[in-house]
N, C-alpha and C positions, 0 to 999 in steps of 0.2 A: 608227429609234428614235422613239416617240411622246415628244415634246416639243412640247405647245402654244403657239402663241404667235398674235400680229395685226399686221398692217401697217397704219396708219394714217394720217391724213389731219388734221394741224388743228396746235393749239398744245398743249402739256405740259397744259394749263388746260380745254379743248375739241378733243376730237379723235373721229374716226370710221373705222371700221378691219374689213379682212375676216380671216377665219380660216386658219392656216395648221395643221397638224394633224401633219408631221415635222419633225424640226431645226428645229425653231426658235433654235437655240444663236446664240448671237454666228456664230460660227466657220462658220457653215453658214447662215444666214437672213437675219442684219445684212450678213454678207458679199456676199449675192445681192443684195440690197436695193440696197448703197452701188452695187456694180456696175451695174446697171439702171440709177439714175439719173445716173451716171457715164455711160451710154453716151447718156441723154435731153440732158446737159450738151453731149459733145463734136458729136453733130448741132446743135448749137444750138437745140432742141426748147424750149420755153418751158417748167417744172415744172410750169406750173399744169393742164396735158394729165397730168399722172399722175391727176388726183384720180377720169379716169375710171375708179379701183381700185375704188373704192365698188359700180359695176357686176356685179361679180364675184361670184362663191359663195367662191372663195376664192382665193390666193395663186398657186398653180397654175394654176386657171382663167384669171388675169388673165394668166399668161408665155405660156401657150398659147390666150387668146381664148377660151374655153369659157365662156358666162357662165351654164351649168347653166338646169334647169327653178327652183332654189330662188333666187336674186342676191337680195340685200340679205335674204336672212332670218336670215345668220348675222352679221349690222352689228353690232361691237361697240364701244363707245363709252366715253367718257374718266366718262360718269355713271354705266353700267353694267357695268365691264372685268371683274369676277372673275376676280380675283387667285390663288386657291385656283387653279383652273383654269388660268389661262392665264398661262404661266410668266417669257413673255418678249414686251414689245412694242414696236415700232418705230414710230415717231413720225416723221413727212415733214412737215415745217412747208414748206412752197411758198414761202408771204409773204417770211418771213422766212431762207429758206436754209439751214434748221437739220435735222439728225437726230439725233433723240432715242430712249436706250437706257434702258428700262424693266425691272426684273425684279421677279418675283412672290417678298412675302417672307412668312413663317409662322412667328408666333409660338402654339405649342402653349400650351392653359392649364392642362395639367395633364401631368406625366412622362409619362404613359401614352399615345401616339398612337392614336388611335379613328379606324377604316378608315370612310372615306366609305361604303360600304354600308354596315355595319350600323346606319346613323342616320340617321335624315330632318335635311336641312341645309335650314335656312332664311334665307339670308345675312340680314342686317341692312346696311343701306348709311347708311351717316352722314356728316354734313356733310364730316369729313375724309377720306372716301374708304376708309375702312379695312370690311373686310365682315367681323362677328362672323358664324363659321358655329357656333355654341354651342362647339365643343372647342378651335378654332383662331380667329386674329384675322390677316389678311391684309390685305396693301394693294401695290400695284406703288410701288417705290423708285427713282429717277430714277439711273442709273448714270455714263452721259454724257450729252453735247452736243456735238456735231460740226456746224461749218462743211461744208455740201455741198461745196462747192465747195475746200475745205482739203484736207489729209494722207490717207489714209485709214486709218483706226482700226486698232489693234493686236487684231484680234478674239479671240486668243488672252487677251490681259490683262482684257480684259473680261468674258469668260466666265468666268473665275475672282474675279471681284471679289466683294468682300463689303460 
């Protein structure tokens, strides 16, 4: 199932992040995610060795080391996330030990849903993060915040959160 989303690198505030293009749900993405760095914890691997994600074309590439002819062309960032798009993202604070669960939210401005093709989108990006694409107003909503190093998260409960 295409469900976008990005794994990323920084704080809730500044972050930088590659593209994942299936599952990206809680349930399937966040859960891969916590896993990997679960497994960078019990080597005693230091976190700050993850940030070579950046490297990567995408999410995939980085599990299997494939760093593709395009790396860093699909870099999406906490200034630039598009929201509309990219449904779900995963936040790796290193510094601070923290994972951060992102989801893309849309408010329609008018009853009537107008299909991305038939309309040239020209997002607007504003100081609060929110991207006016003319029919819809988008912004990523901060769902949780997990201690790496804590429980691991109910990904079921989060995927259904509102």
């Amino acid at each position: 199932m295409v469900t976008r989303g990005c794994v990323g690198i920084g704080t809730l505030s500044s972050w930088r992040g590659i593209y994942n293009h299936d599952d990206s749900y809680p349930k399937e993405l966040g859960k891969e995610v916590w896993g990997y760095l679960q497994k960078i914890i019990k080597k005693n691997k230091d976190l700050k060795n993850f940030s070579d994600l950046l490297g990567y074309e995408s999410w995939v590439g980085y599990l299997h080391r494939r760093k593709g002819t395009r790396a860093n062309t699909y870099i999406i960032t906490s200034d630039f996330p598009d929201p509309f798009y990219m449904e779900w993202v995963y936040i790796v604070d290193v510094h601070n030990e923290m994972f951060h669960v992102l989801k893309g939210e849309v408010e329609w401005k008018s009853k009537e849903k107008i299909s991305t093709s038939e309309k040239e989108i020209t997002p607007r990006f504003d100081g609060t993060r929110v991207w006016d694409y003319g029919n819809s107003i988008c912004w990523h909503a901060l769902i949780a915040s997990f201690p790496i190093r804590g429980p691991e998260p109910d990904w079921e409960s989060l995927q259904t959160a509102d």
